[in-house]
Each structure stands twice: as structure tokens, then as C-alpha cells.
C-alpha positions in Angstrom: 0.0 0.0 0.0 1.3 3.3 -1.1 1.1 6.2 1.5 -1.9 7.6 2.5 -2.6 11.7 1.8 -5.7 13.2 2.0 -7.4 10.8 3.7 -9.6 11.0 6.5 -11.4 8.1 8.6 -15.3 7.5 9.0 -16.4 6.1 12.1 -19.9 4.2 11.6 -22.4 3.9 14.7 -19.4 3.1 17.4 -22.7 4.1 19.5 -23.5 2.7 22.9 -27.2 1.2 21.4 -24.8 -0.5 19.0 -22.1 -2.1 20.8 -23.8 -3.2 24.5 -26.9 -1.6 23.7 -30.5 -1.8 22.1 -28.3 -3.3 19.2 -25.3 -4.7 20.3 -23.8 -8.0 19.8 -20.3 -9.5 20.8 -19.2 -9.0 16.8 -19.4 -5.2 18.0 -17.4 -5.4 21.0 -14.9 -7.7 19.4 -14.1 -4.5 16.9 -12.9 -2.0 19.7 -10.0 -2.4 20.8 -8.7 -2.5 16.6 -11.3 1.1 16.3 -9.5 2.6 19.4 -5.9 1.4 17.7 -6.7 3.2 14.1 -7.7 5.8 15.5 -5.4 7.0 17.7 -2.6 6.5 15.0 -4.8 7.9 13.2 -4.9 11.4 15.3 -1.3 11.1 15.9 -0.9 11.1 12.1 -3.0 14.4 11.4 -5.6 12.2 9.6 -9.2 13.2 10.7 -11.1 11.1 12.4 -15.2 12.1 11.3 -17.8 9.4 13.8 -20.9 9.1 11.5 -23.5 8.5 13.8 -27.0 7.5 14.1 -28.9 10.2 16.3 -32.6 9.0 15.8 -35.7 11.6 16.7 -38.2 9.2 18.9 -41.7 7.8 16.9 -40.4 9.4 13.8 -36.9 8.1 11.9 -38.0 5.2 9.2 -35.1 2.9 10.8 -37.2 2.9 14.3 -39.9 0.5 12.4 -37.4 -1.8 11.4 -34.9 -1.7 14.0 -36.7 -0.5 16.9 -35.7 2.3 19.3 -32.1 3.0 19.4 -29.4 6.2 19.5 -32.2 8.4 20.3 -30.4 11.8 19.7 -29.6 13.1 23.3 -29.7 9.7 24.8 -26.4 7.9 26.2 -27.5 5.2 23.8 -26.3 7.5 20.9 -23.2 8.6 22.5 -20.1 7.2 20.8 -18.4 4.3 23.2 -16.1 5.8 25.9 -13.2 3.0 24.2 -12.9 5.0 21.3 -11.6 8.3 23.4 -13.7 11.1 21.6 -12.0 14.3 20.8 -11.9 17.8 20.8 -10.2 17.5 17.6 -12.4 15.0 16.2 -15.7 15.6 14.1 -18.8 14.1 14.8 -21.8 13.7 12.3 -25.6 13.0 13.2 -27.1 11.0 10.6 -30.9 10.0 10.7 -30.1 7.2 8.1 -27.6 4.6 7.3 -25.5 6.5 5.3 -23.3 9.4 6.7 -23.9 11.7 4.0 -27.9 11.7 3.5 -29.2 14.6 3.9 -25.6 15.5 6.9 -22.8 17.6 5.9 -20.5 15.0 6.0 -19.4 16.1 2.3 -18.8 19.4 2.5 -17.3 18.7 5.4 -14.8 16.3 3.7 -14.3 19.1 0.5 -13.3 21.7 3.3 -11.0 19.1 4.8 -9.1 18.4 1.4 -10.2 14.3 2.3 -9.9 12.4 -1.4 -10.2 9.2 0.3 -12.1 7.7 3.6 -11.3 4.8 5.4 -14.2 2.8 6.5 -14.5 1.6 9.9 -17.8 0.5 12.5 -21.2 -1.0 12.0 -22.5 -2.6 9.8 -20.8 -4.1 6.8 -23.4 -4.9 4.8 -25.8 -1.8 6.3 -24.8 1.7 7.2 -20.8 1.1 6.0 -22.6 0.1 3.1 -24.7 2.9 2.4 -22.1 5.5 3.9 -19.7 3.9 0.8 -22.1 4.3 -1.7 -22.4 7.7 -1.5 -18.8 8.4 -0.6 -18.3 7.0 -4.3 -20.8 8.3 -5.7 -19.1 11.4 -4.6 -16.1 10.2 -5.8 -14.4 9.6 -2.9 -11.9 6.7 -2.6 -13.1 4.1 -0.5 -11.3 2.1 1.5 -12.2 -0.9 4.5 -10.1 -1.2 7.6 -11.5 -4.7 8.0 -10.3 -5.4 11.4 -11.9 -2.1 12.4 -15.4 -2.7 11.1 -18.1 -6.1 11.4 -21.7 -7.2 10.9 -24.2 -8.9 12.7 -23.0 -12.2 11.1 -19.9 -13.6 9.3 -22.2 -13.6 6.3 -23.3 -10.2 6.6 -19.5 -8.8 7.0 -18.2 -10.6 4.0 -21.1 -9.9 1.8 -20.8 -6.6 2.8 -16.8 -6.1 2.1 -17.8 -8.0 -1.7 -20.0 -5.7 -2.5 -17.9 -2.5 -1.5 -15.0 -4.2 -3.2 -17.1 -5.5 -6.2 -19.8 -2.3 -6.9 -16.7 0.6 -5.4 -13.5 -0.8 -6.0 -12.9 -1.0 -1.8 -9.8 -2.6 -0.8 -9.7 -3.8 2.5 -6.7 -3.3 4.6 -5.7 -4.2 7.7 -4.5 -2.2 10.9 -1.1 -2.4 10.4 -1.0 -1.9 6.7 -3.2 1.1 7.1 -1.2 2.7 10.1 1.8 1.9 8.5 0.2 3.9 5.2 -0.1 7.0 7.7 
């Protein structure tokens, strides 16, 4: 992997309601400690680090009649896991969908930044990574996976979900080290 430059990493749903919450599973908590690892080299390397999150408004949000209530803006449920070490220097953007950039200002935020290319880390593979991927392409933002960084309900789901951002994108997936070292 050649080095990284403008580049910036997405966080997906690292949310409290998705790791030990209203939607968490052990998949979710097995993908911290390699979130909190990016990251930080991450920061240390100047590359931003943007948390795409869900912050859901209560009986309204479509996703509530599929999935139920969960990261109810306001609510600790929607608060990004204490693991990943929030900063002051870090951006954070409230989606109401799976994708980071419906309807957010996730892209102008990455066009201010200079970002060319995101990394994609979090929940879920085949869901909201998914979604959040399409658009960044559509965009025409380079997309890459960190794939120890990001899962799915299932095994199934998270390799589906990295063929069809590899397949329909062009996403490579990358590990930790290769990425860090890429820094």
C-alpha cells in the first residue's frame, strides 16, 4: 500500500445502542480495541477522524420500524463508546439514516477538509458502512475498509458486505497495520 494523503477516517455507529446496547452483539465489541488502535494512530498522524453516527428523533426516523428504538439523539445510547476516546479535535456527524452523507454535511465537510479518500470503519458491513460507501463513491471519494476495524451482525453479513464494496466501489480492504503503517 502506497502512503496515504488526503485521507480522513469515518467512524460508523461506534454508539453505545450499538455495541452493548439496544443493538449490540459480541461482533461489536470484538471490533474496539482495533477502532481505538486506528484511531489513535490515526490522530497522531493528522488524519481526521469524522464518527458518522445514528442520532434518531423518537416515533419518527423510518429505521425505528425496522430496527426498533435505538441512539435516540440526546440519549447515552447514541453517545459514541467511551473505548474510542472522543476528541476535541475529532468531528462528529448526526445522521438519521444509514449512510453518513444523507441529507448530513458530512461532504462538505470532507471538501473543506481536502479528504480524497475515507477509510471505513464500524457497523454494519453490509448496512450503514454500506450505504455511507455508496455515497462516498458516488461522490467520488476513494473508499477504502479497515477490515479489522469494522463487522456485521454475522460472518455472512460482513463478507457480503466487504464483496459488495470491493465489487460495486473498488474497496480494498486493509488491515491495521498496513493502514497505520500507510499514515
Amino acid at each position: 500500500m502506497n502512503k496515504l494523503e488526503n485521507v480522513a477516517v469515518l467512524v460508523v455507529d461506534m454508539l453505545n445502542d450499538f455495541v452493548t446496547g439496544a443493538l449490540g452483539c459480541d461482533r461489536a465489541k470484538a471490533i474496539v480495541p482495533a477502532n481505538a488502535q486506528l484511531l489513535d494512530a490515526a490522530r497522531k498522524a493528522g488524519v481526521p477522524v469524522i464518527f458518522c453516527n445514528d442520532a434518531h428523533i423518537a416515533g419518527i426516523d423510518r429505521e425505528l420500524k425496522l430496527w426498533g428504538d435505538h441512539a435516540i439523539a440526546g440519549t447515552k445510547g447514541a453517545e459514541v463508546i467511551p473505548e474510542l476516546k472522543l476528541s476535541d479535535k475529532d468531528y462528529v456527524v448526526p445522521k438519521r439514516r444509514y449512510s453518513g452523507f444523507f441529507q448530513t454535511d458530512l461532504d462538505i465537510l470532507l471538501k473543506e477538509l481536502g479528504v480524497k479518500t475515507v477509510i471505513m470503519t464500524g457497523l454494519h458491513a453490509h448496512m450503514c458502512v454500506r450505504h455511507t460507501s455508496a455515497d462516498a463513491y458516488c461522490l467520488g471519494y476513494d473508499v477504502i475498509v479497515a477490515k479489522e476495524a469494522t463487522d456485521s451482525f454475522t460472518q455472512e453479513d460482513y463478507e457480503n458486505g466487504l464483496a459488495y464494496l470491493k465489487t460495486c466501489y473498488g474497496a480494498d480492504a486493509y488491515t491495521n497495520e498496513e493502514l497505520i503503517a500507510a499514515f
